[in-house]
C-alpha positions as CSV (number, residue, x, y, z in Angstrom):
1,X,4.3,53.3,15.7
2,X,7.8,52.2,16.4
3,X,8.6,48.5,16.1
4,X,11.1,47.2,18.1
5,X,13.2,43.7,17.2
6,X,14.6,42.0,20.4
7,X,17.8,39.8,20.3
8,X,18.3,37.8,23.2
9,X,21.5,35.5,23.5
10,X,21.9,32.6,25.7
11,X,24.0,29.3,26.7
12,X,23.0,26.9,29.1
13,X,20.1,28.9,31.1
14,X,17.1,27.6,30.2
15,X,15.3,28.7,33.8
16,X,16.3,32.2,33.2
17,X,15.8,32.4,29.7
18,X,12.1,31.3,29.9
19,X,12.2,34.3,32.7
20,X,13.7,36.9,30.0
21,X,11.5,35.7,27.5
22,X,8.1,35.8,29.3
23,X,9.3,39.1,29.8
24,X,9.7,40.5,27.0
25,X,6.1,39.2,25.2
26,X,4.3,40.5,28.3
27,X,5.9,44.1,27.9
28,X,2.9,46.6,27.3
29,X,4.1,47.6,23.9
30,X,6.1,43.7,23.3
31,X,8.2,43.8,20.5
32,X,7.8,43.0,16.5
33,X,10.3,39.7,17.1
34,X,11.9,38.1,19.2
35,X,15.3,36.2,17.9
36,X,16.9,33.9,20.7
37,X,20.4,32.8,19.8
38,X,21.6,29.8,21.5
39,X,25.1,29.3,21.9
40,X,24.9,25.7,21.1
41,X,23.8,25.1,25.1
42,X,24.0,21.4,26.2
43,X,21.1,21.6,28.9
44,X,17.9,20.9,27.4
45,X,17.4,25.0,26.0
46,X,16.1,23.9,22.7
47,X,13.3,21.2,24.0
48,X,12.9,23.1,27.1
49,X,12.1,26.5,25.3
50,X,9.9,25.3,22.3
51,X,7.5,23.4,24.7
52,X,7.3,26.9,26.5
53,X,6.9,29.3,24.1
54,X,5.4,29.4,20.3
55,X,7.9,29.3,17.9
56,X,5.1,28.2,15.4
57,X,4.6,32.0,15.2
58,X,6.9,33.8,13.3
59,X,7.8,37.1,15.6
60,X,9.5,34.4,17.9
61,X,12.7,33.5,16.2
62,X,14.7,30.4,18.2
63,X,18.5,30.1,16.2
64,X,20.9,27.2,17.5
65,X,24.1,28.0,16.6
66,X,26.4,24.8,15.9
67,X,29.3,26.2,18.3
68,X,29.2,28.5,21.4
69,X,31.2,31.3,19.5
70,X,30.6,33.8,22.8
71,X,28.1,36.1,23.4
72,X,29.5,38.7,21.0
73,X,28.9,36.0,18.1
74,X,25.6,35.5,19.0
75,X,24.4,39.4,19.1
76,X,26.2,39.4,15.5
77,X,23.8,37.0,14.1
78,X,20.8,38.0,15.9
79,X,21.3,42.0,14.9
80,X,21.9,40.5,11.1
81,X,18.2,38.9,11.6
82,X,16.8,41.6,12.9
83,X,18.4,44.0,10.5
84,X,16.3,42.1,7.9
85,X,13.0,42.7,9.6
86,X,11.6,46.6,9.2
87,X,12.2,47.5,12.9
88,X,13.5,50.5,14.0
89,X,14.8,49.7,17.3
90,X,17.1,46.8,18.1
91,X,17.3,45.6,21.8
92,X,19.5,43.3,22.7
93,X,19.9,41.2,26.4
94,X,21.7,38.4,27.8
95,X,19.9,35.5,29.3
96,X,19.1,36.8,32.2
97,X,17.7,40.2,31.4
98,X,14.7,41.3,33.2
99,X,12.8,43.7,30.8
């Protein structure tokens, strides 16, 4: 069976996020993880996010950076996390990806 890692990066989208998220955990074959990389967003993400989804469990990975270093930063750290998981297959979306 393959196993997929997802790496979703986001800043200040919180609505949409929850949207790419739910997504992604209702896929028919959802993926291993899930690592959402926020860009240090000043909107609520964090709060909003954890109350949404369980990030108790540890297939859903939630990462606040301390800066918003772009998105090209955040799918750096999020492939180096998944890297260290034994997926095969490494997706990665913005925000407001729709899988």
């Amino acid at each position: 069976m393959t196993k997929i890692a997802c790496v979703i990066v986001t800043f200040n989208r919180k609505a949409l996020l929850a949207e790419a998220i739910e997504s992604v955990l209702t896929q028919p074959e959802a993926p291993e993880y899930v690592f959402v990389i926020d860009n240090a967003s000043t909107d609520g993400t964090e709060a909003f996010i954890q109350q949404q989804f369980d990030f108790d469990d540890q297939h859903l990975v939630y990462v606040r950076c301390q800066q918003n270093l772009g998105g090209s930063a955040g799918f750096a750290t999020g492939i180096r996390l998944a890297l260290q998981t034994d997926c095969d297959w490494i997706s990665i979306s913005d925000d407001d990806a729709i899988f």
